[in-house]
Short mmCIF file of the C-alpha atoms (twelve columns), coordinates in Angstrom:
data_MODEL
# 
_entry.id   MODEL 
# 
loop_
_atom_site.group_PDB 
_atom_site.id 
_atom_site.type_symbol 
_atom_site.label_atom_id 
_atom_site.label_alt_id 
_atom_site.label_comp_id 
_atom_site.label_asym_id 
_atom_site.label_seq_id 
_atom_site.Cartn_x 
_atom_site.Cartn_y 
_atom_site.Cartn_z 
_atom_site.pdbx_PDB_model_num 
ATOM 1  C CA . UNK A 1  -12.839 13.102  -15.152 1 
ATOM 2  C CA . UNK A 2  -12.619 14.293  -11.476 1 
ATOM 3  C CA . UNK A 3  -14.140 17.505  -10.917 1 
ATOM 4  C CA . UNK A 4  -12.113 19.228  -7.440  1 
ATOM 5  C CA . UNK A 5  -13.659 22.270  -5.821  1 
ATOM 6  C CA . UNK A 6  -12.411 25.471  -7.104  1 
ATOM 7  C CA . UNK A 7  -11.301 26.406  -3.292  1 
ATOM 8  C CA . UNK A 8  -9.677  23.855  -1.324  1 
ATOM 9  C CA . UNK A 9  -11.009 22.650  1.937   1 
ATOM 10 C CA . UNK A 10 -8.859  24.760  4.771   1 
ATOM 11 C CA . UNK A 11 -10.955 23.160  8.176   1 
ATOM 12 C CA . UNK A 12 -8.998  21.003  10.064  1 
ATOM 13 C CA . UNK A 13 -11.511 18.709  11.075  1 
ATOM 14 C CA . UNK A 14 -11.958 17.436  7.162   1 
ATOM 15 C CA . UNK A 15 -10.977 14.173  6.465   1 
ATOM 16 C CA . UNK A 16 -11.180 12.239  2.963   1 
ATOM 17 C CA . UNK A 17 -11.136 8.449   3.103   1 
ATOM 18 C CA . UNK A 18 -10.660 6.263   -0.064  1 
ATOM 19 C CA . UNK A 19 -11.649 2.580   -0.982  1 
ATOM 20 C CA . UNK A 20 -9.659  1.194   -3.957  1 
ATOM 21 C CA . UNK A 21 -11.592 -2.038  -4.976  1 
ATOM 22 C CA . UNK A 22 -11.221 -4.347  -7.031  1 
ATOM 23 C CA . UNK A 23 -14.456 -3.067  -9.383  1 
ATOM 24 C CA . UNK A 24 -14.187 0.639   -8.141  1 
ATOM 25 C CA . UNK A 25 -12.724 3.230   -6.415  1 
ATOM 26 C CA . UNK A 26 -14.786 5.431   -3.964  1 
ATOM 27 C CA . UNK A 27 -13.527 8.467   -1.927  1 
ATOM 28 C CA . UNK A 28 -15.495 10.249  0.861   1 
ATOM 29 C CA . UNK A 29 -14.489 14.251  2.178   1 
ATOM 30 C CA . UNK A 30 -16.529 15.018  4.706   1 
ATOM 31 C CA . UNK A 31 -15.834 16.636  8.409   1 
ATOM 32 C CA . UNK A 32 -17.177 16.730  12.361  1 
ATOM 33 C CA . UNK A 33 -19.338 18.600  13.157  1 
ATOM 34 C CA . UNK A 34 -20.655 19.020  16.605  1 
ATOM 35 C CA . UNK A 35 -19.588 15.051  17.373  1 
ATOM 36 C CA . UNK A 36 -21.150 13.804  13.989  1 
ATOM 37 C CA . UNK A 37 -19.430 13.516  10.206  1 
ATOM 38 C CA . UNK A 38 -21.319 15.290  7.595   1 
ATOM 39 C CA . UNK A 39 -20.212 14.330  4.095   1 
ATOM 40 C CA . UNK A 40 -18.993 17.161  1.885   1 
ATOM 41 C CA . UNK A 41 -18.445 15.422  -1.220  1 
ATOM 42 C CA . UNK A 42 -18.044 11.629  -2.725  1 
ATOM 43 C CA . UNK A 43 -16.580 10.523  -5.997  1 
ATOM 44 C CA . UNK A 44 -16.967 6.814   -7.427  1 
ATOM 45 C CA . UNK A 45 -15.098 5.784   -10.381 1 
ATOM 46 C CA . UNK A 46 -15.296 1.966   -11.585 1 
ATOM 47 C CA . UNK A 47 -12.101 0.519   -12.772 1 
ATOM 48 C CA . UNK A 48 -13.075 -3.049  -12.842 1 
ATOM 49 C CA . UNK A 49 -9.362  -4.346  -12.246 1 
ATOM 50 C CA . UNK A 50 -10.253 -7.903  -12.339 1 
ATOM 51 C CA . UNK A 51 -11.195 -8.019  -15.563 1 
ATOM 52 C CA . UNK A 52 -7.607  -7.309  -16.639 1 
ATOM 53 C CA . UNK A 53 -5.510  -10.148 -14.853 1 
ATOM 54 C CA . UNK A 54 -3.893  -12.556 -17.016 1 
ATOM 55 C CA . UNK A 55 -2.964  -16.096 -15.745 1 
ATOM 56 C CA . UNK A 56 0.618   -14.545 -14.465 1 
ATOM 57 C CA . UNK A 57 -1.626  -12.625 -12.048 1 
ATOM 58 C CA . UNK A 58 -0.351  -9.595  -13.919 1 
ATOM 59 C CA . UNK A 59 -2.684  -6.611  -14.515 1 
ATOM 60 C CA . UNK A 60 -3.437  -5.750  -18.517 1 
ATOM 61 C CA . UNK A 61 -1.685  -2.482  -19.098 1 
ATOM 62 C CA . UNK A 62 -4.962  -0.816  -20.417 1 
ATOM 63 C CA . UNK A 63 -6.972  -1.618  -17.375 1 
ATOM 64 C CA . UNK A 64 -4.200  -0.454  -15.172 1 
ATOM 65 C CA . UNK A 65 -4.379  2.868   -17.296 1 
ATOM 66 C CA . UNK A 66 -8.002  3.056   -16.885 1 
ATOM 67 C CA . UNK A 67 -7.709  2.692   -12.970 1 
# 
């Protein structure tokens, strides 16, 4: 379960980067301030993805699901 802020971030200089691996997903919000980044908020869900590929290559439908 993702949890989002109950008021959405309305700064233009806040940027959210994500990182869909292979074991997990991560995602970073965070903005500038005075030259640096200061991070808001970061999420990390695991997934494990390659736990779910069958000899095809093809991705189990359940672990897909759980991504």
């Amino acid at each position: 379960m993702i949890d989002l802020p109950s008021q959405p971030y309305k700064d233009d200089k806040t940027i959210a980067a994500i990182d869909l691996g292979s074991n997990s997903f991560h995602m970073v919000i965070g903005k500038e301030e005075n030259g640096q980044f200061i991070i808001i908020d970061r999420l990390r869900e695991p997934v494990r993805l390659g736990e779910g590929i069958d000899r095809n290559k093809q991705l189990d439908p359940i672990v897909g699901q759980r991504a």
